[in-house]
C-alpha positions as CSV (number, residue, x, y, z in Angstrom):
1,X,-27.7,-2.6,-36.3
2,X,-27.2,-6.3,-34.6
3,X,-23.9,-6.2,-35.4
4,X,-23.1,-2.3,-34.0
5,X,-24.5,-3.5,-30.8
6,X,-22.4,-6.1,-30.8
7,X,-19.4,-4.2,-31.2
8,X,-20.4,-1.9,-28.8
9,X,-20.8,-4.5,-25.9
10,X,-17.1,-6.2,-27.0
11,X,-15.7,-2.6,-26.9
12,X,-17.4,-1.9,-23.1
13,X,-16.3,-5.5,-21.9
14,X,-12.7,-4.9,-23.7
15,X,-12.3,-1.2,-21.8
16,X,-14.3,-2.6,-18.5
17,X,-11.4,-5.6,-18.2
18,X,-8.9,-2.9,-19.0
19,X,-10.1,-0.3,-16.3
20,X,-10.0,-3.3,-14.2
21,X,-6.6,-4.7,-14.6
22,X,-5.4,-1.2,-14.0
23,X,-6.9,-0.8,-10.9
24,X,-5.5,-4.1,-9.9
25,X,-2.1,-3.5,-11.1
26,X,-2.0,0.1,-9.0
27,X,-3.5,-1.8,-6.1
28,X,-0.2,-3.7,-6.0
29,X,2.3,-1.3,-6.7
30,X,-0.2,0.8,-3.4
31,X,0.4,-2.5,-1.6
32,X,4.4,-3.3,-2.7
33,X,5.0,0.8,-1.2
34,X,2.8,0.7,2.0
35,X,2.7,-2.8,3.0
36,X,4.8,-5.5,1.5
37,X,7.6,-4.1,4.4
38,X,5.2,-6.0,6.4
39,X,3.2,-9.1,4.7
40,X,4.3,-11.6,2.5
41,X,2.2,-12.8,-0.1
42,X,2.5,-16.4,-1.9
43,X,5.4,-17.0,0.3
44,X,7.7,-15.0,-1.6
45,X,6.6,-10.9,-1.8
46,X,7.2,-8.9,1.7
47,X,8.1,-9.3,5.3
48,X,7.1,-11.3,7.9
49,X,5.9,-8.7,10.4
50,X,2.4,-9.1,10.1
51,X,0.2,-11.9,8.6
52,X,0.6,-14.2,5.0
53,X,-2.1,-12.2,3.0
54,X,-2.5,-15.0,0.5
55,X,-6.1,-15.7,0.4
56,X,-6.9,-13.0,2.9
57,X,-10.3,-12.2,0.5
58,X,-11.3,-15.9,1.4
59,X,-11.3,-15.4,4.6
60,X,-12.6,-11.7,5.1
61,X,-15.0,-9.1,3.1
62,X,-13.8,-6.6,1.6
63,X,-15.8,-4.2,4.4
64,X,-13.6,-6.0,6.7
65,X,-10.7,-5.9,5.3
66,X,-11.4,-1.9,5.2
67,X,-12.1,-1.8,8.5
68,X,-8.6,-3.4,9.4
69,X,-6.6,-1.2,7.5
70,X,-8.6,1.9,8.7
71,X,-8.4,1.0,12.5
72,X,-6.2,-2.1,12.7
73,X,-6.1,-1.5,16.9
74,X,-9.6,-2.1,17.0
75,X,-9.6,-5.6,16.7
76,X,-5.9,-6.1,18.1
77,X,-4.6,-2.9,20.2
78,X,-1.1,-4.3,20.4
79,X,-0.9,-4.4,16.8
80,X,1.9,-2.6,15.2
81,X,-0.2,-2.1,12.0
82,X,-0.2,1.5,11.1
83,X,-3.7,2.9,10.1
84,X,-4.8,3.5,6.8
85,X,-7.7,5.7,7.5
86,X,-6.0,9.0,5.6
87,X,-4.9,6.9,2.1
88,X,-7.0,8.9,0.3
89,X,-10.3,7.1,-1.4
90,X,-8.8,6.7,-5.0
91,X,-5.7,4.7,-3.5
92,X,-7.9,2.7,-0.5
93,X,-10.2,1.2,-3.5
94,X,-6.7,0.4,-5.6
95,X,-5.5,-1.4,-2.9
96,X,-8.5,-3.1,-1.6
97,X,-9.1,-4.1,-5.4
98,X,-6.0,-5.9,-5.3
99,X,-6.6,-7.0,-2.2
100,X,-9.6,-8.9,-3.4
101,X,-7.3,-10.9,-5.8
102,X,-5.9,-12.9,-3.4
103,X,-8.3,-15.6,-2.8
């Protein structure tokens, strides 16, 4: 019985780190299609529009970070930052899941 548990917690670990990295690697394809154009991460990935992004989940929460790409005028109304506000839910989590890799 010990050892059934045990395989049953490596199997929900093993499928929780895979859900995981999926999420993360859709975040980044969300953010190469909607905002690499503009930000360029570890120097090398996107324009220089808007802001670096490298270690942008250092410096903000991830409600924060929600609120920027939901109403990016908000805090800066000459911004040329597009809203986000109608990604759908699924794709806002991707990308805000990926976004909170870069620390």
């Amino acid at each position: 019985m010990k050892r059934f548990i045990i395989i049953m917690a490596a199997l929900a670990a093993f499928v929780t780190l895979t859900v995981s990295a999926q999420a993360e690697s859709a975040g980044e394809q969300i953010f190469d299609q909607k905002c690499a154009m503009c930000h360029i991460i570890k120097g090398k990935k996107g324009g220089a529009i808007g802001p670096e992004l490298t270690g942008i989940a250092s410096r903000m929460k991830e409600s924060d970070i929600r609120a920027q790409l939901e109403n990016p005028r908000k805090k800066n109304p000459s911004t040329s930052m597009p809203s986000f506000k109608t990604l759908p839910s699924k794709y806002m989590t991707m990308l805000l899941s990926y976004l909170n890799t870069l620390k």
